[in-house]
N, C-alpha and C positions, 0 to 999 in steps of 0.2 A: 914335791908334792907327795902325800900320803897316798900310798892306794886304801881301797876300802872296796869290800864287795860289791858284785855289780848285781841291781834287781833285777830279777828273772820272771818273765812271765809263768806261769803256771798252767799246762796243759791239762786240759781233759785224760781223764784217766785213757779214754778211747770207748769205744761202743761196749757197755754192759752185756751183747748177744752178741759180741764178736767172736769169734774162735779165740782156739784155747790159747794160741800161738802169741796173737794180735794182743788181747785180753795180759797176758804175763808181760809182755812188752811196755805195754802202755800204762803197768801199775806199777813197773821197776821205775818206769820214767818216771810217771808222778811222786814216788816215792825222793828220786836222785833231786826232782827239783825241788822237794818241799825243804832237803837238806838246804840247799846253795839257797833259797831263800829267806829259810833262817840267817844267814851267815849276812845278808844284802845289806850294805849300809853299814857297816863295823871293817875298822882295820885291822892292823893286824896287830897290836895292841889287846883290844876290843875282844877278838878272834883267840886270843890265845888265854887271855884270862876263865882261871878255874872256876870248878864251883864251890864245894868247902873240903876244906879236910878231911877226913885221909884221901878223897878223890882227886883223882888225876883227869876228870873229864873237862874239855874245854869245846868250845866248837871246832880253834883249829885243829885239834886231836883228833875230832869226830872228823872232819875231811880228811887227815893223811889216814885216819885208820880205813876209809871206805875206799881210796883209792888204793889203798893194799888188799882191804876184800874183795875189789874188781878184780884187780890184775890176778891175786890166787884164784879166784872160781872161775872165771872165764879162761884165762890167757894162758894160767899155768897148768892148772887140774883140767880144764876139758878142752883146751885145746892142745894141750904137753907141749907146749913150750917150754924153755930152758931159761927161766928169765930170774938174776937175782930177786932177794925178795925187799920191798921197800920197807924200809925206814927201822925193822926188829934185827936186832944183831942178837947172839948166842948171850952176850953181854946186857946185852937189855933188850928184853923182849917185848916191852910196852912201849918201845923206844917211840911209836906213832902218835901218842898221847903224853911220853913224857916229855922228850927231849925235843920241843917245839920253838921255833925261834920267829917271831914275830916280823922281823924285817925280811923273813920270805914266805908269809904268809901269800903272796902273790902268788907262787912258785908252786906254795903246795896244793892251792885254790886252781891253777891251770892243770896240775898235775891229776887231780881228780877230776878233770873234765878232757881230758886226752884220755886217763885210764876207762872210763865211760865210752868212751868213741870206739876205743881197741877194743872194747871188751864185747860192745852190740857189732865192732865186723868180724870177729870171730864167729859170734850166731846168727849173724846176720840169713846165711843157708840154711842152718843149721837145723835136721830135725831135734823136736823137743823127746825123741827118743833115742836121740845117739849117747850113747854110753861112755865108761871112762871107769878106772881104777882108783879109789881114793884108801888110802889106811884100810884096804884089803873088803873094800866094799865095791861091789858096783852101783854107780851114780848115772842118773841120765842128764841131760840137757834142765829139763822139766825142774827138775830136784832143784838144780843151779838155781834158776828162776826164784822158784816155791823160796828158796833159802835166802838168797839177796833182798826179798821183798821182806822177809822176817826180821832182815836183819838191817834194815834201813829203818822201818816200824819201829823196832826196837829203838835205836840210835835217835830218829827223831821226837821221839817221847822225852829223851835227855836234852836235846837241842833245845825245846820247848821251853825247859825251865832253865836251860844256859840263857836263852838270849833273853828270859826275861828278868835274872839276875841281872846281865849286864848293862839294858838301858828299860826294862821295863814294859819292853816292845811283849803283844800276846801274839796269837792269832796265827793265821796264814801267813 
């Protein structure tokens, strides 16, 4: 049997007057599931078709690259772990949007929802003011935040019109 995405309910962003904390938490979520909803119901086939020339973007590309920007902002940069880096080699640096293989589109679809998990119990305590050294700047927690919801935003605006290249699907 094929696998194919699984639908994802879609949470509430979280309370509008919630603290800053709660508030950054709950619009990374919203953000992480608007991604996995796009992808819902497409295999990996589906999943890995482009959109036109000279681009390299696909949906499965758009999930191996966000499970690489989890594990870099959370796991590696604020919490200094030691952790190779997925899926870019010195040889190919896009390697997460190029070199995608469709019969583990399974693989890469759990693997951004493991680096999601790692990435929220690293901050799980964490204040949104603890700091960290990145390319000789000081970063907080916050920044992390502010940054991953920019950059799902960003990414889902491309999802948008991937998935509706591939079956014409709009919407949420």
């Amino acid at each position: 049997m094929t696998w194919t995405a699984p639908s994802v309910p879609r949470p509430r962003p979280g309370s509008l007057t919630a603290d800053e904390a709660t508030l950054l938490r709950g619009l990374l979520d919203w953000h992480r599931t608007t991604l996995l909803r796009k992808c819902a119901g497409l295999n990996g086939e589906q999943l890995a078709e482009r959109s036109t020339p000279p681009s390299n973007l696909s949906l499965l590309g758009l999930v191996r690259h966000m499970a690489k920007v989890e594990r870099f902002w959370f796991r590696s940069r604020f919490a200094g772990l030691p952790l190779e880096k997925l899926y870019s080699t010195h040889e190919q640096k896009d390697a997460d949007f190029e070199a995608l293989d469709p019969a583990r589109a399974e693989e890469d679809y759990a693997r951004l929802l493991e680096e999601c998990r790692l990435a929220d119990a690293v901050a799980a305590e964490a204040s949104l003011d603890e700091t960290f050294t990145h390319d000789g700047e000081v970063c907080s927690l916050r920044f992390v935040y502010v940054h991953m919801i920019g950059e799902y935003a960003r990414h889902n605006g491309h999802a948008d019109l991937l998935r509706e290249r591939v079956d014409g699907a709009t919407g949420a």
